[in-house]
N, C-alpha and C positions, 0 to 999 in steps of 0.2 A: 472553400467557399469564396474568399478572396482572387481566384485565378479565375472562378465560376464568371463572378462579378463584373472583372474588369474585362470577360469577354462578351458577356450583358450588354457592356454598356459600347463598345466596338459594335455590335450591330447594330444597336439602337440609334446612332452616331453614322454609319452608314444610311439606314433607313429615312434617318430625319435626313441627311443630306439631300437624298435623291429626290423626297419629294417637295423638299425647300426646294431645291435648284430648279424642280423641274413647275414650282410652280413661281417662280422668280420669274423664267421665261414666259410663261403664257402672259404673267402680267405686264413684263418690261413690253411684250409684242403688242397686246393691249391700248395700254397705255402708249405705244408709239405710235399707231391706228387711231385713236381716239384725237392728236394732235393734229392727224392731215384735215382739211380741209373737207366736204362734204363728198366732190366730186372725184378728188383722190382717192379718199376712203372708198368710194364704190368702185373705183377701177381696179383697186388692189384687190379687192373679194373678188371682184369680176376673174381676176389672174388666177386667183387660187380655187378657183371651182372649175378651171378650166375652161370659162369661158372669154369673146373677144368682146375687151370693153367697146364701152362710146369712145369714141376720137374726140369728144372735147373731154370728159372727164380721163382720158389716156395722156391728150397735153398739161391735163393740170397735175399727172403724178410725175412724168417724166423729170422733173425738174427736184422732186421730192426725191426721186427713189434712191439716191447712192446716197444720203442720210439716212431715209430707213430702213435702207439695208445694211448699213453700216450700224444701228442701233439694235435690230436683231441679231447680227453675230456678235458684237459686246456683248449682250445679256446672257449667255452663257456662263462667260469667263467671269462677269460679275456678279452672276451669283453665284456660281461653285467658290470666288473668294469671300465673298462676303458672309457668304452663308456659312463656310469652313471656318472661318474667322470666329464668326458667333460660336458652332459649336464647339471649337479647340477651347475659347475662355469656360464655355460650361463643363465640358469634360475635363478639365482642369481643376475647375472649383470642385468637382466630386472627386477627382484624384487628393486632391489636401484633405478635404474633409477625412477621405478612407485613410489617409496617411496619419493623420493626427488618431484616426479611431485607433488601429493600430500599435504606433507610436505610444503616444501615452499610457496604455496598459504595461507594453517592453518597459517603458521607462519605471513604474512601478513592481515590476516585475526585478528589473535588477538593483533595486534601492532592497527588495524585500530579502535579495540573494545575499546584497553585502550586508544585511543585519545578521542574516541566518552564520555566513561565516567571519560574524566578529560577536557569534554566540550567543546573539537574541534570538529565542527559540518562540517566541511571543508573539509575530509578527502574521499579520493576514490581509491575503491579496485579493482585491476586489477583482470578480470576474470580467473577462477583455468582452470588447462586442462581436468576436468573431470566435467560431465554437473551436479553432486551434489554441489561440488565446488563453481561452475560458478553462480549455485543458490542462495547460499549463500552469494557471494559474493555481486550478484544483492537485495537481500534484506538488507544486509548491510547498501548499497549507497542510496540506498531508504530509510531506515530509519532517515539515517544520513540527506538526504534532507529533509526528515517530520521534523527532530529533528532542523534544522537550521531554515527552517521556520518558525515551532512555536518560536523558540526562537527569532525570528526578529518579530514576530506578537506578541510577548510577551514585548517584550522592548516596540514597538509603541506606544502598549492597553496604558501601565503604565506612557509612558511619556502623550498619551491622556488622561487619566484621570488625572494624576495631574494638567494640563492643563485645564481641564474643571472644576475641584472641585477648582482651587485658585482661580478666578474671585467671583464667590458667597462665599467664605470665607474669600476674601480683604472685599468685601463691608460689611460682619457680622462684622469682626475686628474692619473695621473702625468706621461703626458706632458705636458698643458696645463703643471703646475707647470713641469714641465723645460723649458719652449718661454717661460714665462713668466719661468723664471731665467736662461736665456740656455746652461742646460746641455744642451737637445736644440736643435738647428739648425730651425730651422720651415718646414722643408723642405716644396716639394709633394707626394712622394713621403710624406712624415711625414704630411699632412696629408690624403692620400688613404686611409691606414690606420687616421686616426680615425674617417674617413668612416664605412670600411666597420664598423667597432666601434659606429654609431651608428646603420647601417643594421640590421644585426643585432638591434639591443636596440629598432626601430622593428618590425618581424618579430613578435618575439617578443609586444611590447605588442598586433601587430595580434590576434595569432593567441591571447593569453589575452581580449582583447575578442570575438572568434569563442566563443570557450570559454563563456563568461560569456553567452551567448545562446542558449546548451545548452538545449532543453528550453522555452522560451519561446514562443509564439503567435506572435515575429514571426522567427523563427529562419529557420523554411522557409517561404516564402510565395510565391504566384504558381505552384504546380504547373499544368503542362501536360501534356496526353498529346501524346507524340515518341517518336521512335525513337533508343536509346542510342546504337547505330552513328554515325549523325550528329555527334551531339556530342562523341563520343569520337575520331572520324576528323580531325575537326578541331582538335581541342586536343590531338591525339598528333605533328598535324603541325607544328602552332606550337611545341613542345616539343621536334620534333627540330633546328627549328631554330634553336633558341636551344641545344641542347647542341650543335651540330655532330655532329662523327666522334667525338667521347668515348666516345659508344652508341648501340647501334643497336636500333631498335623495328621488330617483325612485328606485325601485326595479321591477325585474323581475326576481322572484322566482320561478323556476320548479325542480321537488323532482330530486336531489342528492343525491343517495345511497351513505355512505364513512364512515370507522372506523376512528373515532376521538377521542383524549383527547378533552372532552366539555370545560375544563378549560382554553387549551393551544390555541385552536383554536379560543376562542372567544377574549382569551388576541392578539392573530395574529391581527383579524378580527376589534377592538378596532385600532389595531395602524394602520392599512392599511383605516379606517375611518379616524383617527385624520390626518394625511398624508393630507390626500386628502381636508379634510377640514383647513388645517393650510396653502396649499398654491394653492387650488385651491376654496376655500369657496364660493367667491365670484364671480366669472365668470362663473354661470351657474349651474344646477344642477349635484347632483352625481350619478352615475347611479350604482345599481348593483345587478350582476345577477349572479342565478346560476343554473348547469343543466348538461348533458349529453355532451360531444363531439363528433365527428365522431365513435372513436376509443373505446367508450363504460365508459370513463374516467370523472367522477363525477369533477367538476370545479367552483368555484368562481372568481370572476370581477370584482373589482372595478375600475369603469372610469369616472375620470372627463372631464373639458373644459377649465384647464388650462392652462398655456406655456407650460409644456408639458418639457420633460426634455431632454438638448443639447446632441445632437447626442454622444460626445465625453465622458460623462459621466454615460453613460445607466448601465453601469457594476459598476461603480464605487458608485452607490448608494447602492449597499450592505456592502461598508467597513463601519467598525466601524468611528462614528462620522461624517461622511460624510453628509454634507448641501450644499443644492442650494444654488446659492445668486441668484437667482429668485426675482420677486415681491418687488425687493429695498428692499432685505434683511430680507423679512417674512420669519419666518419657522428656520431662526440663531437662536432662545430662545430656541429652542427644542437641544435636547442633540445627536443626528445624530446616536440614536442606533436601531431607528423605524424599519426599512426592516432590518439591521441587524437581528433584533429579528423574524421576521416575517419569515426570511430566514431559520433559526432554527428551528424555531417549523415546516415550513414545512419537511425542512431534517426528524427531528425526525419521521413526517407522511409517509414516504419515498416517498414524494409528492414532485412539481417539482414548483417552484416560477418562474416567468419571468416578467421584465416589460418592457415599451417601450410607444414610442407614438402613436396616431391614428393617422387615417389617415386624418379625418377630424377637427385635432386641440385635443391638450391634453394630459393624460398619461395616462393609466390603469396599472393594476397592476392584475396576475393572479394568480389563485395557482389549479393547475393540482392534481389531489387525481391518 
């Protein structure tokens, strides 16, 4: 818009000149005419119509003419300066004015950048008067909001996991201390319970390491085209038999075209099982299905017969840590990074997660290819 402009005004600048100069002249000629004498003046018209003046009015220019001829060819050169004159100072003043329009946005512009990197994430930039500007400015403020909210989703993460790693690290402390003072028995059973306190907060470490590769280039790698069914037939069956008779899983598996990481998908696929089986195990079987939608879009299902989850936090089970207190507090042992994680590896699929409840009692849980 700015190169538009200053070429705008380059013609405008031409234009005005030629017809300034060129009416400089008529008037400086004018006006030099209008000074002779009555009888001059008619022999000068008389010359330039081509016809032969009077000899008295021809002796009263004679004496005139190398002045007014000398006055019409100066007028030329004094208006193309004069007139260039004038318009250089006006194109000038619109040169500053554009320069300060400009300017003064940049200058606001890099006052907002050295806030942003001395970590005021706070900061907003009023838009420039040229639509480059204006763009700038709007990516700025956006940045500056991505940059603020990571850093409040960043403080939260750190205060939750401090939060969730000191409860299994009092209990290691204490009993260590107490096995060390001779006031807990160092029992194997004692010692299989730190186990499991150790294994947990190993879980947890694995699964904010997953977290932490959210969104990176090497997060999902290795996509292949397969069929979901497959892979879900298989790790629904290794899954029931590692929970035994606790619960029971139905499947209705029809072939699902879809590029996947087989790795990341089945780690998804595992935690959208344990989910359903940690608070929904026992009310019913699990049902899950995969196939086709209207829309041509390859999809998986898992639905149980649960409670099913309170209207007011359907969104809220993708934050980090987030637990029901459902089922008189089943499901609080787990570390609330399940659909967190689940949510990821779909992103990474550029596939689309939703959950919610049915209609007839429960919760499913989707993932849109």
């Amino acid at each position: 818009m700015t190169a538009g402009l200053v070429a705008v005004i380059q013609l405008v600048t031409i234009a005005l000149l030629y017809v300034l100069v060129d009416w400089y002249i008529d008037h400086a000629e004018v006006s030099a005419l209008d000074a002779l004498p009555p009888d001059a003046r008619t022999a000068w018209e008389s010359i330039n119509r081509g016809e032969i003046p009077d000899a008295n009015a021809l002796a009263a220019l004679a004496p005139l003419y190398p002045q007014l001829e000398e006055a019409t060819e100066a007028s030329p050169v004094e208006g193309v300066l004069g007139v260039g004159f004038v318009l250089i100072v006006f194109t000038s003043g619109i040169g500053v004015v554009l320069a300060y329009r400009l300017v003064a946005p940049l200058t606001r512009l890099t006052a907002a950048a050295e806030k942003i990197g001395q970590g005021d994430f706070e900061v907003t930039v009023e838009a420039g008067a040229t639509k480059e500007v204006e763009a700038l400015a709007i990516t700025i403020n956006r940045m500056a909001s991505e940059l603020l909210a990571l850093e409040t989703r960043l403080k939260f993460n750190t205060r939750a996991v401090a939060h969730e790693l000191r409860t299994p690290l009092t209990v290691l402390q204490g009993n260590l201390q107490g096995m060390t003072d001779g006031v807990i028995p160092a029992s194997e059973e004692q010692l299989r319970a730190l186990l499991v306190q150790t294994q947990g907060m190993s879980r947890l470490v694995d699964q904010l390491n997953t977290l932490s590769l959210a969104g990176t280039i090497n997060f999902v790698t290795a996509t292949t085209a397969t069929d979901l069914a497959l892979h879900v037939s298989d790790t629904v069956a290794l899954f029931q038999t590692s929970a035994g008779d606790s619960v029971d899983f139905r499947t209705s598996l029809r072939p699902a075209p879809a590029k996947i990481d087989p790795d990341r998908f089945r780690q998804a696929l595992l935690a959208l099982l344990e989910n359903a089986r940690k608070y929904a195990g026992d009310c019913g079987p699990i049902d899950v299905h995969t196939g086709v939608n209207e829309a041509g879009q390859s999809f998986i299902c898992v639905r149980d017969k649960g409670p099913g989850l309170p209207d007011n936090v359907q969104h809220s089970s993708f934050d980090m840590f987030w637990r029901s207190e459902r089922l008189n507090g089943r499901g609080l042992s787990g570390s609330g990074l399940g659909l967190t994680i689940v949510k990821a590896i779909a992103e990474g699929h550029n596939s689309r997660l939703e959950v919610g409840n049915n209609p007839d009692g429960g919760a499913y849980t989707k993932i849109t290819f």
